[in-house]
C-alpha positions as CSV (number, residue, x, y, z in Angstrom):
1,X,72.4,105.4,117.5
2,X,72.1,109.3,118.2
3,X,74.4,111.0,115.2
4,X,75.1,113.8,117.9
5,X,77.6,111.3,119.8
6,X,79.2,109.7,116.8
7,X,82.5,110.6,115.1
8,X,82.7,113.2,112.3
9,X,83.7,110.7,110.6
10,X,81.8,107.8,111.3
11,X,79.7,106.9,107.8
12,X,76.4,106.8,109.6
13,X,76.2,110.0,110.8
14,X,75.2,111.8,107.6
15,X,74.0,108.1,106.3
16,X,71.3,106.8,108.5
17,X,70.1,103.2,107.3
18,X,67.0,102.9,105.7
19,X,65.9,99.6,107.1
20,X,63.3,98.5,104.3
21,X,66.4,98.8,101.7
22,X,68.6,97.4,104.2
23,X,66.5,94.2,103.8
24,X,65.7,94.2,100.7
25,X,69.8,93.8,100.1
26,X,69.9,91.3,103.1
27,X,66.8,89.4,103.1
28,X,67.5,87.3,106.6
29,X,66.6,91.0,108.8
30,X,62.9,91.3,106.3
31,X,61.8,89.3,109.5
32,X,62.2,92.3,111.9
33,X,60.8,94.7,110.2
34,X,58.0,96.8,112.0
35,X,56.2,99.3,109.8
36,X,56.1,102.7,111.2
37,X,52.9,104.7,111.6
38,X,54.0,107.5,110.2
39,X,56.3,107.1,107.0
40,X,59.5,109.8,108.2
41,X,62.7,110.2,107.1
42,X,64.9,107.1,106.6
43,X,61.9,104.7,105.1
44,X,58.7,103.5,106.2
45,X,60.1,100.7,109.0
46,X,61.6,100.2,112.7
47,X,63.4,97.3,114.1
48,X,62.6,95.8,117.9
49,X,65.4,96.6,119.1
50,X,65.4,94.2,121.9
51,X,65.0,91.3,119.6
52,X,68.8,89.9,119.8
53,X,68.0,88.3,116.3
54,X,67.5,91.6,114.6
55,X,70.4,92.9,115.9
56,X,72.4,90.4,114.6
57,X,70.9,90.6,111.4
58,X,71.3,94.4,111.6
59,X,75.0,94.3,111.8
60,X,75.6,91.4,109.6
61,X,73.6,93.8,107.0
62,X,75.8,96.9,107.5
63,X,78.8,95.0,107.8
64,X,78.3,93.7,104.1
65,X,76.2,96.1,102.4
66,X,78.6,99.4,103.7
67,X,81.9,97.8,103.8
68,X,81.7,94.4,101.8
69,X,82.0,92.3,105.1
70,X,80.7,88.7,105.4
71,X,80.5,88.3,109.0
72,X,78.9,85.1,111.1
73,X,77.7,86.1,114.8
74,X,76.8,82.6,116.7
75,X,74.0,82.5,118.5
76,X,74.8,83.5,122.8
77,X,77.8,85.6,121.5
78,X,78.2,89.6,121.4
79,X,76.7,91.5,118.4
80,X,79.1,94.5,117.8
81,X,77.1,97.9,117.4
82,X,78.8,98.8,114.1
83,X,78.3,102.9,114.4
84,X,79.9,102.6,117.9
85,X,82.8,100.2,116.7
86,X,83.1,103.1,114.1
87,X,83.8,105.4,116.8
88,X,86.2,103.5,118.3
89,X,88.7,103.2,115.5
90,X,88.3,106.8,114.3
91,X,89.6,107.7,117.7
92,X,92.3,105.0,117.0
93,X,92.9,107.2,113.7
94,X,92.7,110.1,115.0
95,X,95.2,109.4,118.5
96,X,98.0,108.3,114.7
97,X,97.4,110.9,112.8
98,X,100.1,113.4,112.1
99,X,99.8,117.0,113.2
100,X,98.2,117.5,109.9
101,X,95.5,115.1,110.8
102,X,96.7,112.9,108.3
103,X,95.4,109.6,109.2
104,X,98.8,106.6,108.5
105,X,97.2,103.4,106.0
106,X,98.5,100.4,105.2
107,X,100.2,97.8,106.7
108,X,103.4,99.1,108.1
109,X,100.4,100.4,111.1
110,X,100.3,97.6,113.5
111,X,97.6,97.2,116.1
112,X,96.5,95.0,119.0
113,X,92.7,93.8,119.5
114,X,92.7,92.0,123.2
115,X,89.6,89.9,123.1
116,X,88.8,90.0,119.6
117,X,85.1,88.3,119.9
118,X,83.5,85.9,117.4
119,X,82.5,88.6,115.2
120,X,86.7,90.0,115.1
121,X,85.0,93.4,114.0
122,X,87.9,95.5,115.1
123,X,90.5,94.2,112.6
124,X,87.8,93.4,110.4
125,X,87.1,97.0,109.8
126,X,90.6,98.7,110.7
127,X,92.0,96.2,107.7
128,X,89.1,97.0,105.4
129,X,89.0,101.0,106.1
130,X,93.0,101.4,106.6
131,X,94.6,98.3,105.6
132,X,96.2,97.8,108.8
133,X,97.4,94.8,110.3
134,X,96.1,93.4,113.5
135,X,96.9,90.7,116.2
136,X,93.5,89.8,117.3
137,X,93.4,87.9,121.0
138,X,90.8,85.5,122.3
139,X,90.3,83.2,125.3
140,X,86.8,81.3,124.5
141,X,87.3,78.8,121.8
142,X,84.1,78.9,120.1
143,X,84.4,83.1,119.7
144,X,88.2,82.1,118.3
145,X,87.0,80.0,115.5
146,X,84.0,82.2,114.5
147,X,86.6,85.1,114.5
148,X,89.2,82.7,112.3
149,X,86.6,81.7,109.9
150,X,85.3,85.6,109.5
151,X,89.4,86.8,109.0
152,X,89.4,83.8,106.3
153,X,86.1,84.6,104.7
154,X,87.0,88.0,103.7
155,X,90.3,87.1,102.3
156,X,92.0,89.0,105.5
157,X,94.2,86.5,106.8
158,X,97.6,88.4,105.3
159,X,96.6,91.4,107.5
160,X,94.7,89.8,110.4
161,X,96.0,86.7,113.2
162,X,93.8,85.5,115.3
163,X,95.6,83.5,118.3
164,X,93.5,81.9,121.6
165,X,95.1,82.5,124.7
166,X,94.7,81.3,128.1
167,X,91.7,82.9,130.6
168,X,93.9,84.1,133.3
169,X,96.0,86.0,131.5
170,X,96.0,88.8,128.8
171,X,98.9,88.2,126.4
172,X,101.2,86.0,127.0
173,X,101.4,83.0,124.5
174,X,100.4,85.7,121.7
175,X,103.5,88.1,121.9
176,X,107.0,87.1,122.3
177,X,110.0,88.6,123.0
178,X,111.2,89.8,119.8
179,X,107.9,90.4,118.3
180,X,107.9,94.0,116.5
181,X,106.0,97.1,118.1
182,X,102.8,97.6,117.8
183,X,101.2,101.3,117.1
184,X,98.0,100.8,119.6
185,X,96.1,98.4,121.5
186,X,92.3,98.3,122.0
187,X,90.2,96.0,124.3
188,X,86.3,96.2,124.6
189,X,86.3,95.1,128.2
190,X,83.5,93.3,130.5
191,X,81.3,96.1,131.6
192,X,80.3,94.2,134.7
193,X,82.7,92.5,137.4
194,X,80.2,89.2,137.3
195,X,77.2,88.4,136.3
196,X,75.5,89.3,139.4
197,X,76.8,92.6,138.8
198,X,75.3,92.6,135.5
199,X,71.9,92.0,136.8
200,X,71.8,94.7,139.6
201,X,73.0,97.6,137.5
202,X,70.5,96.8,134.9
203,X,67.5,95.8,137.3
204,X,64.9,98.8,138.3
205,X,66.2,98.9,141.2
206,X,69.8,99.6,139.8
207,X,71.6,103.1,139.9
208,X,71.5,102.7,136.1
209,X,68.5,102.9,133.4
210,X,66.8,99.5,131.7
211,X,68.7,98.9,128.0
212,X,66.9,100.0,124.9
213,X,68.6,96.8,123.2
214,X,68.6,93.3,124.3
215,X,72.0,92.2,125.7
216,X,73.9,89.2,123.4
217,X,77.4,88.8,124.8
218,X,78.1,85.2,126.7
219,X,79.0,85.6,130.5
220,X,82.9,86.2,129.5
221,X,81.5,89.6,127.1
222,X,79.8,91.4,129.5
């Protein structure tokens, strides 16, 4: 990702991964390497980018060797971008922080992840990084017992719930009444209205560019 966009905070922007050591600690992305002609900055290899495989690899590698996540990512399901997930919840921080920019921890800070994804990198993280507690929300049932198992595999179920809930609606079933408040909500919407959308805007012929990266979210993800 280009450093100049991410967060001040976000770990990758002063640590950029060297992708040979990378796989060294996770052997499944060795794979996907592709040596560079020119040994630069940041080790001698590359990844294809647009080689859904390597991505999940890439993430499942950062995810565990940067913040001691175990995370499985199915097959036809959305592979988070962990620098830009990193943005997201430092904004999170940042919109609860005190006028002293003191960022709250723990887990009297409760938040909200609508659509959670198999991966449930939103809590994931926010509990690792914060300790914060999270509802996490999901409507497909194979995404919802990825998600489940990955809360469980980390030991994160004491912070983390991960509920299904029905397609044509957003919350109910998952919050009642008397539930307690929750400090913020955050949703990583569809970015297309259908997938026929999703074709046009990323055809040549579209208003927008071709994608760099290869596109892994089911029909529901994007």
């Amino acid at each position: 990702s280009n450093t100049s966009s991410m967060h001040p905070r976000n770990f990758y922007k002063d640590h950029k991964p060297d992708f040979g050591r990378l796989a060294d600690f996770h052997s499944p992305l060795k794979p996907f390497l592709i040596k560079k002609r020119r040994a630069r900055d940041h080790g001698s290899y590359t990844l294809d980018f647009s080689n859904p495989e390597a991505l999940r690899e890439l993430t499942r590698a950062l995810l565990e060797q940067d913040y001691g996540l175990k995370v499985n990512i199915p097959a036809g399901r959305l592979v988070p971008t962990v620098t830009l997930r990193l943005n997201y919840l430092h904004w999170v921080e940042d919109l609860l922080a005190d006028e002293r920019g003191t960022v709250p921890r723990g887990g009297s800070v409760h938040g909200l992840d609508i659509g959670t994804g198999a991966s449930c990198v939103y809590p994931l993280l926010g509990s690792k990084l914060n300790g914060w507690r999270f509802l996490a929300t999901e409507i497909d049932r194979d995404s919802l017992k990825y998600a489940t198992e990955n809360v469980s595999e980390n030991k994160l179920d004491s912070l983390i719930s991960v509920v299904q809930v029905p397609e044509s609606v957003v919350l109910v079933g998952a919050i009642t009444e008397d539930e307690e408040e929750y400090d913020f909500c955050m949703c990583n919407p569809p970015f297309f209205k259908d997938a026929a959308d999703l074709l046009s805007q990323t055809s040549p012929h579209g208003h927008r560019p071709l994608p760099c990266t290869f596109n892994t979210g089911s029909r529901g993800e994007t």
